[in-house]
PDB file of N, CA, C, O and CB in Angstrom:
ATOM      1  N   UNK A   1      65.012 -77.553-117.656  1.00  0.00           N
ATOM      2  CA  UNK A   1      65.396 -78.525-116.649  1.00  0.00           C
ATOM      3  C   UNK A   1      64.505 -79.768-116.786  1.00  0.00           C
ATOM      4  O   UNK A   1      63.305 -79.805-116.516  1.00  0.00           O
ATOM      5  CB  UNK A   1      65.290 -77.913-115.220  1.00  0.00           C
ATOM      6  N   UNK A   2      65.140 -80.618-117.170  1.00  0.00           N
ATOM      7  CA  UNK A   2      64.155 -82.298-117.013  1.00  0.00           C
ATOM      8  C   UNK A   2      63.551 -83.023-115.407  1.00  0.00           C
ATOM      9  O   UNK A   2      64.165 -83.337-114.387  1.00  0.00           O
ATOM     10  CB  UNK A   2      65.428 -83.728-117.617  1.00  0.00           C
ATOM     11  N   UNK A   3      62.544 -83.069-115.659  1.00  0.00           N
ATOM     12  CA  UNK A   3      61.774 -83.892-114.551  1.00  0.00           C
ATOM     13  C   UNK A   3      62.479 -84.776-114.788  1.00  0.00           C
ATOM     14  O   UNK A   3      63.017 -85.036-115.864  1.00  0.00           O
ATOM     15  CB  UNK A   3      60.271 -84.230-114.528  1.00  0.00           C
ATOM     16  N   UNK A   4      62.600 -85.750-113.047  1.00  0.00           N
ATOM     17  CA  UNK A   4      62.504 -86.819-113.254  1.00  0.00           C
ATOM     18  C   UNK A   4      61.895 -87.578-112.823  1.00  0.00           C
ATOM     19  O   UNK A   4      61.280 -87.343-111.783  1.00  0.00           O
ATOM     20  CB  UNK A   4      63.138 -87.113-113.267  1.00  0.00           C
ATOM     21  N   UNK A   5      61.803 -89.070-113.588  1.00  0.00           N
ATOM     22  CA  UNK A   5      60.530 -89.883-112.887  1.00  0.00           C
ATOM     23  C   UNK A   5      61.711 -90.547-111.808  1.00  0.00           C
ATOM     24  O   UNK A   5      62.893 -90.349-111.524  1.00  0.00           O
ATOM     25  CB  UNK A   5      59.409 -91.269-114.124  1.00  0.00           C
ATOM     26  N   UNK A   6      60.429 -91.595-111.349  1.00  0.00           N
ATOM     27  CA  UNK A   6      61.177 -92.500-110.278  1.00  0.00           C
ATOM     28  C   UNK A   6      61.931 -93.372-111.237  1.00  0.00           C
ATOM     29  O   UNK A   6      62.927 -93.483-110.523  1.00  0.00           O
ATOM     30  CB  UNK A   6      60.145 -93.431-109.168  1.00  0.00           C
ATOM     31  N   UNK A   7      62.161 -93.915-112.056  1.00  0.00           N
ATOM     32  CA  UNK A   7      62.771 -94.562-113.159  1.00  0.00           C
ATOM     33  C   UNK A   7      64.351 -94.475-113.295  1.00  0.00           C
ATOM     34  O   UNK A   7      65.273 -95.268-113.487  1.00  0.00           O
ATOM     35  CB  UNK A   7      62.156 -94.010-114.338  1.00  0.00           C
ATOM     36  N   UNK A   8      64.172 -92.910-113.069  1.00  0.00           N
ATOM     37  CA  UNK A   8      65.578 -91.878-113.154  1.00  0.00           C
ATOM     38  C   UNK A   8      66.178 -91.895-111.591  1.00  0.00           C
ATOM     39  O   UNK A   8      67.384 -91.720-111.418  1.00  0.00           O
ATOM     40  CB  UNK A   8      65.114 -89.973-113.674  1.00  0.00           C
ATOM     41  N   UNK A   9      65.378 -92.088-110.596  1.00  0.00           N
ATOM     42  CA  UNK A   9      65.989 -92.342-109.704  1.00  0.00           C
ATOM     43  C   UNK A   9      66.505 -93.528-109.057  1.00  0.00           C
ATOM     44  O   UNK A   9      67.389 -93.677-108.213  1.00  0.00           O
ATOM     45  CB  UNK A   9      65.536 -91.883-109.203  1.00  0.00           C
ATOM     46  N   UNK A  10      65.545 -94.538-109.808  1.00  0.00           N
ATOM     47  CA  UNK A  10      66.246 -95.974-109.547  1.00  0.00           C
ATOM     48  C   UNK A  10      68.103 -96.135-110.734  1.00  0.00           C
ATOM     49  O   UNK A  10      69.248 -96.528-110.512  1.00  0.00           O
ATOM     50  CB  UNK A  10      64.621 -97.469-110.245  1.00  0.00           C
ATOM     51  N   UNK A  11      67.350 -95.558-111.915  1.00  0.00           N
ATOM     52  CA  UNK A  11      69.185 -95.465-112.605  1.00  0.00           C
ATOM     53  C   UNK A  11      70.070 -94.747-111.995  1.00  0.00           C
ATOM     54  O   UNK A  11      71.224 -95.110-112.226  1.00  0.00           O
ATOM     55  CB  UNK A  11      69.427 -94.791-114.046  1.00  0.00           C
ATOM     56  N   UNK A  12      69.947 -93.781-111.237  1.00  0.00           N
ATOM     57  CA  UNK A  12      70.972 -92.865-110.596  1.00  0.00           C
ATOM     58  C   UNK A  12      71.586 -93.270-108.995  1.00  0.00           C
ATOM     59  O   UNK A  12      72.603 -92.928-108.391  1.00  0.00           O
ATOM     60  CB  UNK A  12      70.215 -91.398-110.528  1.00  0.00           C
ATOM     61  N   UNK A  13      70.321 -94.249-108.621  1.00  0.00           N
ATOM     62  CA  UNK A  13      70.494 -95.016-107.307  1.00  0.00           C
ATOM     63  C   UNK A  13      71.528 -96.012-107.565  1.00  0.00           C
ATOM     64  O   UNK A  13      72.598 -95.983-106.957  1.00  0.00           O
ATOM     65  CB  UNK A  13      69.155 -95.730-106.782  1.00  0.00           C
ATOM     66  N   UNK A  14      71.231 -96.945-108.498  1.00  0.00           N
ATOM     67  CA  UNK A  14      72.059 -97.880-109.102  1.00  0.00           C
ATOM     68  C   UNK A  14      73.591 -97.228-109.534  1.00  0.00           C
ATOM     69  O   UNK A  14      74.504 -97.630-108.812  1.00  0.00           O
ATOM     70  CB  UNK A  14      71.236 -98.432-110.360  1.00  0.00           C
ATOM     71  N   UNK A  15      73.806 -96.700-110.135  1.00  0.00           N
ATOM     72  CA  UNK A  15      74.889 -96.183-110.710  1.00  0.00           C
ATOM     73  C   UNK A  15      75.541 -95.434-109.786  1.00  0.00           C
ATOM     74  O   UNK A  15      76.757 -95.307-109.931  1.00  0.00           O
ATOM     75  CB  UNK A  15      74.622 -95.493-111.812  1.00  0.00           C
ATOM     76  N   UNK A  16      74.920 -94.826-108.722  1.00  0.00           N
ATOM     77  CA  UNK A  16      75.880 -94.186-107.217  1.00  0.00           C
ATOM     78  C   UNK A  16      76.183 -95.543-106.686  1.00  0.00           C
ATOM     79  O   UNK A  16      77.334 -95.943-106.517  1.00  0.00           O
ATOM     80  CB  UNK A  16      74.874 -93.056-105.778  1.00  0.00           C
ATOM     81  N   UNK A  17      75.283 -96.128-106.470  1.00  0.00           N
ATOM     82  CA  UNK A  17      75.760 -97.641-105.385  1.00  0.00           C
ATOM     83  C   UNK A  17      77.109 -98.730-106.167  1.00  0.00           C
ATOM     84  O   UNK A  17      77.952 -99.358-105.526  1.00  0.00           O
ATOM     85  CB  UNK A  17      73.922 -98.981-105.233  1.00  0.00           C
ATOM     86  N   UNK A  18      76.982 -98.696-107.554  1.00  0.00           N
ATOM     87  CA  UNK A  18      78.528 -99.390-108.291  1.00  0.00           C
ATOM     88  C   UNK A  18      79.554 -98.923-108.169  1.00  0.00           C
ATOM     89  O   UNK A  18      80.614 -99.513-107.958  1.00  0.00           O
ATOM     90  CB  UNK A  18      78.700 -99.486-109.609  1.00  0.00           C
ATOM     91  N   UNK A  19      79.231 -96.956-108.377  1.00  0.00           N
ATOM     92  CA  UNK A  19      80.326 -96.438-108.130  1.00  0.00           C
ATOM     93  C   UNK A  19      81.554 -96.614-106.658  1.00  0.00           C
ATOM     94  O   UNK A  19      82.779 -96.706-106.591  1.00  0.00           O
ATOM     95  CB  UNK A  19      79.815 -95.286-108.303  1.00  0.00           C
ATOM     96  N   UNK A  20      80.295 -96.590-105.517  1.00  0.00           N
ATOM     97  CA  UNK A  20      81.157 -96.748-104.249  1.00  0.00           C
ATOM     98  C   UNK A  20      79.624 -97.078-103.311  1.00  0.00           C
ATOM     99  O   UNK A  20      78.765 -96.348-102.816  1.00  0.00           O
ATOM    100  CB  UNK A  20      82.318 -95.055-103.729  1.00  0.00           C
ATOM    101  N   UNK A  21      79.791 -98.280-103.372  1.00  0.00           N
ATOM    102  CA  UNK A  21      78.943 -98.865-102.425  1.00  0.00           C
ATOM    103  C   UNK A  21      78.566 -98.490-101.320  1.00  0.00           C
ATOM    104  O   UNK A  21      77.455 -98.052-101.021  1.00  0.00           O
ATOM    105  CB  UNK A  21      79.247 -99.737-102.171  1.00  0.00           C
ATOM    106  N   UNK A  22      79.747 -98.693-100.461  1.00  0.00           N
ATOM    107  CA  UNK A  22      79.439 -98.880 -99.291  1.00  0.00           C
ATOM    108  C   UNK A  22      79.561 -96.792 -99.262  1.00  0.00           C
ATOM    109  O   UNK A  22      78.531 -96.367 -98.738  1.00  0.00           O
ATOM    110  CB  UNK A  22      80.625-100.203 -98.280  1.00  0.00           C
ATOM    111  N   UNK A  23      80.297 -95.895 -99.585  1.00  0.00           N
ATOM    112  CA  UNK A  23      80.576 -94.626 -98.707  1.00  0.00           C
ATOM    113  C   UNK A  23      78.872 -93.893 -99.279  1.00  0.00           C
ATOM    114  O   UNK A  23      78.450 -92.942 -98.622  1.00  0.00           O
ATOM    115  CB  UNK A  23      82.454 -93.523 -99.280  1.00  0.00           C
ATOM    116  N   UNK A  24      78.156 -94.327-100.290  1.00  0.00           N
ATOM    117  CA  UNK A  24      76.688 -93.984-100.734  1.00  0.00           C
ATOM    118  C   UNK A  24      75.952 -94.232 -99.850  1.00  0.00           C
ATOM    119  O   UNK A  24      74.932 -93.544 -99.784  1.00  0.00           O
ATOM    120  CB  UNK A  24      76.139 -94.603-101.823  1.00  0.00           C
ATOM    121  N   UNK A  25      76.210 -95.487 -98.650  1.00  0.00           N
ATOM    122  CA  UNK A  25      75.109 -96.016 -98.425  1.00  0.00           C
ATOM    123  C   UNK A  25      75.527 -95.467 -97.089  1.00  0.00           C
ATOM    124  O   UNK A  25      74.699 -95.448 -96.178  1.00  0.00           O
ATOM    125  CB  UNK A  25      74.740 -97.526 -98.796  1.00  0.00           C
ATOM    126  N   UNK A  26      76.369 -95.158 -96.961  1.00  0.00           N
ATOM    127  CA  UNK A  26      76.905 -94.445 -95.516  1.00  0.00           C
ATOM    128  C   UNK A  26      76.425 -92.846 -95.353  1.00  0.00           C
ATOM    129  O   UNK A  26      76.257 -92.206 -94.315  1.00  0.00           O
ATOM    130  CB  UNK A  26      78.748 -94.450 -95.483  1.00  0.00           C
ATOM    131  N   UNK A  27      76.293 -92.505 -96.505  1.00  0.00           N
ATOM    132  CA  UNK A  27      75.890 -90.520 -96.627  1.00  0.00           C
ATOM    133  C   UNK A  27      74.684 -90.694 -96.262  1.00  0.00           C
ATOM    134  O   UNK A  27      74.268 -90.040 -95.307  1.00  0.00           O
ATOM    135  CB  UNK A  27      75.903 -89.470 -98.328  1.00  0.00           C
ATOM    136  N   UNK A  28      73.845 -91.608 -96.927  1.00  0.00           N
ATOM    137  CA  UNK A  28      72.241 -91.878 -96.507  1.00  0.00           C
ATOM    138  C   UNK A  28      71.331 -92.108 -95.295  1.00  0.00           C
ATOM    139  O   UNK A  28      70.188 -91.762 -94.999  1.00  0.00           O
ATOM    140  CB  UNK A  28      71.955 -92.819 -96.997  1.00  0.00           C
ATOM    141  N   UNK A  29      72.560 -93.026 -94.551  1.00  0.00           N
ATOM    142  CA  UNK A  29      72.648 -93.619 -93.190  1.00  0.00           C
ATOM    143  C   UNK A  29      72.561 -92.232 -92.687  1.00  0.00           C
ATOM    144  O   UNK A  29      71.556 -91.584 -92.397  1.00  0.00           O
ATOM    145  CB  UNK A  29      74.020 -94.611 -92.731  1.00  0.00           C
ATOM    146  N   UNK A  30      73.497 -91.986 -92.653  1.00  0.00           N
ATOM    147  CA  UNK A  30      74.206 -90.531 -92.180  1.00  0.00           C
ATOM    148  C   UNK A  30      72.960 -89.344 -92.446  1.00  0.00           C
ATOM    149  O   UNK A  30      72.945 -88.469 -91.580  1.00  0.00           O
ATOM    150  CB  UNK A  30      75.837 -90.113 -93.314  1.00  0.00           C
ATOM    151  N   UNK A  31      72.125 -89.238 -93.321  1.00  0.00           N
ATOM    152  CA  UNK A  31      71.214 -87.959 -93.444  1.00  0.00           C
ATOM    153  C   UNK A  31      69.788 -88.228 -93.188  1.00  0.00           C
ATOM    154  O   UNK A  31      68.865 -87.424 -93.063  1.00  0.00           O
ATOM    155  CB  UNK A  31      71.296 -87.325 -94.858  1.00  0.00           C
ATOM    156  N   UNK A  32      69.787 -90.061 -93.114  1.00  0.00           N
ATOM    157  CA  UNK A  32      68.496 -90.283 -92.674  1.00  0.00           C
ATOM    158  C   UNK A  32      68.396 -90.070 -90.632  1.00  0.00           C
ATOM    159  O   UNK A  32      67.546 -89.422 -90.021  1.00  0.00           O
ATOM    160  CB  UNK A  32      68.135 -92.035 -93.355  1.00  0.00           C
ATOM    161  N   UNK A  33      69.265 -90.659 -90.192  1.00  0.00           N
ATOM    162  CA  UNK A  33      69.714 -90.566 -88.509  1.00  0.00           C
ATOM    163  C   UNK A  33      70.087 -89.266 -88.368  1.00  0.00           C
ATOM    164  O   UNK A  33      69.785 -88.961 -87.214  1.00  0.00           O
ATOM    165  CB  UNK A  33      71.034 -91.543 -87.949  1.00  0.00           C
ATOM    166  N   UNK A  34      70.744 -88.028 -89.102  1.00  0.00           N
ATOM    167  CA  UNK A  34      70.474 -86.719 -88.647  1.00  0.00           C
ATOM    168  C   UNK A  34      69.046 -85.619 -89.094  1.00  0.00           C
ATOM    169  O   UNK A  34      68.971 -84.446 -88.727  1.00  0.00           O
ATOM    170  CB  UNK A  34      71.726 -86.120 -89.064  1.00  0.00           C
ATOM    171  N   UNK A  35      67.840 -86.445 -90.085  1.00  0.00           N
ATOM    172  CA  UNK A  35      66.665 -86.162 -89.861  1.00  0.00           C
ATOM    173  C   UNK A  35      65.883 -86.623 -88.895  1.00  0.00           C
ATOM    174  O   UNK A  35      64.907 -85.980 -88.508  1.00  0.00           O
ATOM    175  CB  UNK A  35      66.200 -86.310 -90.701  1.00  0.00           C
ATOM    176  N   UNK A  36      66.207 -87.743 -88.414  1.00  0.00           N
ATOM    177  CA  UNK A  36      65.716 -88.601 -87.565  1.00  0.00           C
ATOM    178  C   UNK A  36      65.786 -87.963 -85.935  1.00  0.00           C
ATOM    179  O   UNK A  36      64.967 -88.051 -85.021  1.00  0.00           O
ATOM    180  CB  UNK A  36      66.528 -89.934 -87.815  1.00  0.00           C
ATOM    181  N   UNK A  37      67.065 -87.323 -86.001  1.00  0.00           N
ATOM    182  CA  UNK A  37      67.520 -86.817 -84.766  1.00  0.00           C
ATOM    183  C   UNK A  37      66.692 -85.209 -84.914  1.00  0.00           C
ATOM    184  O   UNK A  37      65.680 -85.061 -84.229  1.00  0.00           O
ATOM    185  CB  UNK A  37      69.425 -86.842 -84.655  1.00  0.00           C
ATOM    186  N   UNK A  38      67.040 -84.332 -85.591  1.00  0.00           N
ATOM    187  CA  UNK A  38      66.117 -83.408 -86.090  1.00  0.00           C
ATOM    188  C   UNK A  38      64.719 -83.813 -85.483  1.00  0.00           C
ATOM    189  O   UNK A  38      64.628 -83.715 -84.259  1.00  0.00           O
ATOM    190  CB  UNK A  38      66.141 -83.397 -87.673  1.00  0.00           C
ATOM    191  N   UNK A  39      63.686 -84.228 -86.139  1.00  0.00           N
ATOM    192  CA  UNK A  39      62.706 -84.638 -85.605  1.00  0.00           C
ATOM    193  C   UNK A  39      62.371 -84.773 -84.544  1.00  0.00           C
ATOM    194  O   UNK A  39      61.437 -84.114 -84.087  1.00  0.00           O
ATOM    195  CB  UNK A  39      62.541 -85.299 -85.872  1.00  0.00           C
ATOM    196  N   UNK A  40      63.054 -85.695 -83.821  1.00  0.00           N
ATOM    197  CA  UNK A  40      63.052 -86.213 -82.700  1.00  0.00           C
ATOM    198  C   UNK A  40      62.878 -84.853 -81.741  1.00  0.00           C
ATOM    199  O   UNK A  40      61.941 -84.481 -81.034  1.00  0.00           O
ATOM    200  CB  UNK A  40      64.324 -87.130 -82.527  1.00  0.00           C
ATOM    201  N   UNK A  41      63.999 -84.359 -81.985  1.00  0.00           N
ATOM    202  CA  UNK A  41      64.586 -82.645 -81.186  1.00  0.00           C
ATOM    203  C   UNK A  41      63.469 -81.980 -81.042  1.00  0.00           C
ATOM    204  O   UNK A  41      63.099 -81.785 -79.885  1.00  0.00           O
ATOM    205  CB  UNK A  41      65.688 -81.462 -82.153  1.00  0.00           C
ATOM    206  N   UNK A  42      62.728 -81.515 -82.042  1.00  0.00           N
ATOM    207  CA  UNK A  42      61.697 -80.815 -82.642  1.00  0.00           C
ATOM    208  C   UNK A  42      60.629 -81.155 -81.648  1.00  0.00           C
ATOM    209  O   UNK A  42      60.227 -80.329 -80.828  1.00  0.00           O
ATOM    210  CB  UNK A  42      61.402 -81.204 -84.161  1.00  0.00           C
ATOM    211  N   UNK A  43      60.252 -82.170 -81.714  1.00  0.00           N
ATOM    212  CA  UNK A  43      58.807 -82.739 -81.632  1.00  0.00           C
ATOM    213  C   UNK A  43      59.209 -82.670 -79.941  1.00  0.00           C
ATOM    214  O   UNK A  43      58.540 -81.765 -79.442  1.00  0.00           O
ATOM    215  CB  UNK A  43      58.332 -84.543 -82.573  1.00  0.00           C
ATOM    216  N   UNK A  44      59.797 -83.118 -79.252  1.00  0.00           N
ATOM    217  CA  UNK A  44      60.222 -82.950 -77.894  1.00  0.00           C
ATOM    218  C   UNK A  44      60.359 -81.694 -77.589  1.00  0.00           C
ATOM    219  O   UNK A  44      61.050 -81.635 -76.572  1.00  0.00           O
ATOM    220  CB  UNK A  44      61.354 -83.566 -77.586  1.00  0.00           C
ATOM    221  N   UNK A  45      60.155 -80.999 -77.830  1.00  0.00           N
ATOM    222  CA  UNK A  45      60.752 -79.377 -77.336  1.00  0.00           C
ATOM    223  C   UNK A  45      59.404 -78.803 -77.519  1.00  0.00           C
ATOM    224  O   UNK A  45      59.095 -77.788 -76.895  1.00  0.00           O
ATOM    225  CB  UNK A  45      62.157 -78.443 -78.429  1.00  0.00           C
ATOM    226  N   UNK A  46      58.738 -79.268 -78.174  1.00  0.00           N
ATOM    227  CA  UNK A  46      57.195 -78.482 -78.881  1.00  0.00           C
ATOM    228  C   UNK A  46      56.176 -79.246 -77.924  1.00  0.00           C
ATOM    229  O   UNK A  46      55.149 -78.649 -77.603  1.00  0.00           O
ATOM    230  CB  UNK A  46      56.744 -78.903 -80.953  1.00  0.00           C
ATOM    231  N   UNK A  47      56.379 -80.376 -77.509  1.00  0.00           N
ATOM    232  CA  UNK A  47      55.687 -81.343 -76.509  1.00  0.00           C
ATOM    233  C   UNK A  47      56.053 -81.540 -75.477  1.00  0.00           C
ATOM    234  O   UNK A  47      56.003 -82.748 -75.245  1.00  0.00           O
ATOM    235  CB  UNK A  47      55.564 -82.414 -76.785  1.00  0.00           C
ATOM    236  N   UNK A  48      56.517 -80.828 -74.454  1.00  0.00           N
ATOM    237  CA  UNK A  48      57.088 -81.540 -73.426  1.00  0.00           C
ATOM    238  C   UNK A  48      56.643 -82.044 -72.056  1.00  0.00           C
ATOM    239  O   UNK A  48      57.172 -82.596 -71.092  1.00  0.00           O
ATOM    240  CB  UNK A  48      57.920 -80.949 -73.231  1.00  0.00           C
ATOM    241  N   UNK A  49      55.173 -81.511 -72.478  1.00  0.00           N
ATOM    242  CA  UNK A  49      54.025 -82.225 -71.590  1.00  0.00           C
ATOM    243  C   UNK A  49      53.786 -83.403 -72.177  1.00  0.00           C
ATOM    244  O   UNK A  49      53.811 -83.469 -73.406  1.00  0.00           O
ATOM    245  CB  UNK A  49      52.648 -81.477 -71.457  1.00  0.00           C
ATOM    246  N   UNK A  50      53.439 -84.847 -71.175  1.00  0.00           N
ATOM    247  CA  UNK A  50      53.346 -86.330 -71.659  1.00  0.00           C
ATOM    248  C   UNK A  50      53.811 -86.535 -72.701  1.00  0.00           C
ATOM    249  O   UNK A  50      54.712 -85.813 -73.128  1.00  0.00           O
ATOM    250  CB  UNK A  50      52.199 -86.873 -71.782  1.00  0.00           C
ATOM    251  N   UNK A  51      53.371 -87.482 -73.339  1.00  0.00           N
ATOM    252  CA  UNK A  51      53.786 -88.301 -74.087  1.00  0.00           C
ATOM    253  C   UNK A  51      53.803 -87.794 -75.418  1.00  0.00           C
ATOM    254  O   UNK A  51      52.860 -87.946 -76.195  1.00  0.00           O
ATOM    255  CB  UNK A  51      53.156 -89.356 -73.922  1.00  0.00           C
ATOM    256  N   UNK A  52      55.496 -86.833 -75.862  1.00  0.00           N
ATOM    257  CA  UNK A  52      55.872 -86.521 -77.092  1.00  0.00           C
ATOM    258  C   UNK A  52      54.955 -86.924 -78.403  1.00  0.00           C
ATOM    259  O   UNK A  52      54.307 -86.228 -79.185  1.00  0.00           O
ATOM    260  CB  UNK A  52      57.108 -87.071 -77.161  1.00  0.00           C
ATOM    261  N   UNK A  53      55.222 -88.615 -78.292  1.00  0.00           N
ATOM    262  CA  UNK A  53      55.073 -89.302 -79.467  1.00  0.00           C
ATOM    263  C   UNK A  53      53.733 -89.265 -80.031  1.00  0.00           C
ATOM    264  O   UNK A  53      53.443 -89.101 -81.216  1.00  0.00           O
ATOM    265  CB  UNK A  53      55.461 -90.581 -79.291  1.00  0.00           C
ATOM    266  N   UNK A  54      52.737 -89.482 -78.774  1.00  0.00           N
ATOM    267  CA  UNK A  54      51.347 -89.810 -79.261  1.00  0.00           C
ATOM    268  C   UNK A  54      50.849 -87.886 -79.793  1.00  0.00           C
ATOM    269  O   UNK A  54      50.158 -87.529 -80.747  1.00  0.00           O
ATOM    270  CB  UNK A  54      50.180 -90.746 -77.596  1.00  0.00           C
ATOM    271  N   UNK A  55      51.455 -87.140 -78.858  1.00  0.00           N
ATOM    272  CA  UNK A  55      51.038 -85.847 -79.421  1.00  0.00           C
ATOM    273  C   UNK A  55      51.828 -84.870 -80.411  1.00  0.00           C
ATOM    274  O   UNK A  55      51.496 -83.704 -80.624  1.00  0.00           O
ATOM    275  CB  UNK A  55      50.798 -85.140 -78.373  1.00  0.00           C
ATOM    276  N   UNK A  56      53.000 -85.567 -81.023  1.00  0.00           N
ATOM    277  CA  UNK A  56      53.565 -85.460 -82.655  1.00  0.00           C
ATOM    278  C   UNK A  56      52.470 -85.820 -83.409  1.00  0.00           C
ATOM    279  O   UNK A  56      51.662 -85.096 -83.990  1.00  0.00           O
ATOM    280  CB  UNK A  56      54.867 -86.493 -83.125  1.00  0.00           C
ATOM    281  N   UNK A  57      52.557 -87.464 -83.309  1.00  0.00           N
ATOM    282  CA  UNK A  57      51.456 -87.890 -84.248  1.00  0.00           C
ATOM    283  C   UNK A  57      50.241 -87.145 -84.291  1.00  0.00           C
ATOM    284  O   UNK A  57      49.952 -86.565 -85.337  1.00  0.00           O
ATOM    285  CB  UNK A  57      51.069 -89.172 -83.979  1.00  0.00           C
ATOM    286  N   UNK A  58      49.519 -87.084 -83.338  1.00  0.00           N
ATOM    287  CA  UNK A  58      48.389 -86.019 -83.050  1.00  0.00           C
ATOM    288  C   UNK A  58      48.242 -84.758 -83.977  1.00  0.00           C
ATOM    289  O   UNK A  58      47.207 -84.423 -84.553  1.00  0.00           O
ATOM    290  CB  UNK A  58      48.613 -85.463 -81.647  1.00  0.00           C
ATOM    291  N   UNK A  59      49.739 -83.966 -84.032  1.00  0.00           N
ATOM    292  CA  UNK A  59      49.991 -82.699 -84.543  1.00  0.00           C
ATOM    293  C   UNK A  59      49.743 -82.857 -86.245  1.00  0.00           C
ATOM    294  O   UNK A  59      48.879 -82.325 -86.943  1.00  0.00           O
ATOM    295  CB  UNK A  59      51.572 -82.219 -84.073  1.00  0.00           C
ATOM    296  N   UNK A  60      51.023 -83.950 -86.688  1.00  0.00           N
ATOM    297  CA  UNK A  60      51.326 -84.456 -87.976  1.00  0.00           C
ATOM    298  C   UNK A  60      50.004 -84.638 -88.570  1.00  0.00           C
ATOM    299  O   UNK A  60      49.776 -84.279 -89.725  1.00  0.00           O
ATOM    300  CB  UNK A  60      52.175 -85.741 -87.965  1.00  0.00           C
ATOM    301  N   UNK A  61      49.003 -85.259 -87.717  1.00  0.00           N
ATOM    302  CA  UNK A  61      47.636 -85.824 -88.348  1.00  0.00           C
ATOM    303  C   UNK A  61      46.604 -84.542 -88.326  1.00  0.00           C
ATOM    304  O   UNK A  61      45.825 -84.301 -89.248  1.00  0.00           O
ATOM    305  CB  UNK A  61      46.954 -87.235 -87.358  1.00  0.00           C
ATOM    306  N   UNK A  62      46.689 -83.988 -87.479  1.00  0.00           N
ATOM    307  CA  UNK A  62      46.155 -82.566 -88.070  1.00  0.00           C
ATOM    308  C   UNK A  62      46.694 -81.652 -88.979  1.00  0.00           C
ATOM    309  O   UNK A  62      45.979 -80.835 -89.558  1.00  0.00           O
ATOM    310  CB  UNK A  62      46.000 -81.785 -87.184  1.00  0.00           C
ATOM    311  N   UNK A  63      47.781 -81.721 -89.132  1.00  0.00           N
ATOM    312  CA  UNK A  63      48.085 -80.966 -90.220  1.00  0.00           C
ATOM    313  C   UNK A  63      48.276 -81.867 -91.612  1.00  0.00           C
ATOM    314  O   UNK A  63      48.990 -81.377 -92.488  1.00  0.00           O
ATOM    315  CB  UNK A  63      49.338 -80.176 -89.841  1.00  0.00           C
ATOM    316  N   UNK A  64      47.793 -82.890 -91.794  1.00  0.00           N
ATOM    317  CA  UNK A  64      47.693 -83.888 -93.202  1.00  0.00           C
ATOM    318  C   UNK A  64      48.847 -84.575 -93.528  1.00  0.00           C
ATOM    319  O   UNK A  64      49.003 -85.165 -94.596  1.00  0.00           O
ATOM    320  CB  UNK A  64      47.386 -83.119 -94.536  1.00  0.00           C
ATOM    321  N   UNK A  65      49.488 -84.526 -92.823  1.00  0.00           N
ATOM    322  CA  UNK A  65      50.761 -85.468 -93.088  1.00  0.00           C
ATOM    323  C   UNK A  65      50.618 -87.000 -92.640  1.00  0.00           C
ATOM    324  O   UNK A  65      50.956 -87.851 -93.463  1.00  0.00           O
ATOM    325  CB  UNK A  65      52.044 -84.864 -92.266  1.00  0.00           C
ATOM    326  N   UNK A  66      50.181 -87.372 -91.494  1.00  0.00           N
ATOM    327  CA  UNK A  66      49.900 -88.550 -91.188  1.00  0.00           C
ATOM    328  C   UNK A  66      48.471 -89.010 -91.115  1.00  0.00           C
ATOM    329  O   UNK A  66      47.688 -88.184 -90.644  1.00  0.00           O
ATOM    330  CB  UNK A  66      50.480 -88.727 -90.147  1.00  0.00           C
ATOM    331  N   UNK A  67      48.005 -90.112 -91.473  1.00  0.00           N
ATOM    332  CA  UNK A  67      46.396 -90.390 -91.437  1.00  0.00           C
ATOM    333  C   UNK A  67      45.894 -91.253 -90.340  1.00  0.00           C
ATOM    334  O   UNK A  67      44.692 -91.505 -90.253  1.00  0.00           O
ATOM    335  CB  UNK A  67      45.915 -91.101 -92.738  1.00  0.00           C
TER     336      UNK A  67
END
């Protein structure tokens, strides 16, 4: 199986977006706003004392994801 670099993903980005522009850029839309919503869900349900946001971040930054 071939790695790929980011190189390979800018040619494969390109070449989905000629094929059909706009319905590529709509799946993306579409899977970035249902991670987004995900998240959101998550982090609210796990926090629901004060303020979600500052104590996601809080969480994320203890566990090495955010700095």
């Amino acid at each position: 199986m071939k790695k790929w670099s980011n190189f390979d993903y800018i040619d494969f980005y390109v070449q989905k977006m000629n094929e059909d522009p706009v319905n590529y850029f709509e799946q993306h839309k579409e899977f970035i706003n249902a991670q987004i919503k995900g998240s959101n869900s998550l982090f609210s349900n796990m926090f629901k004392d004060g303020d979600f946001k500052i104590q996601a971040r809080e969480y994320l930054r203890n566990r090495g994801i955010l700095k």
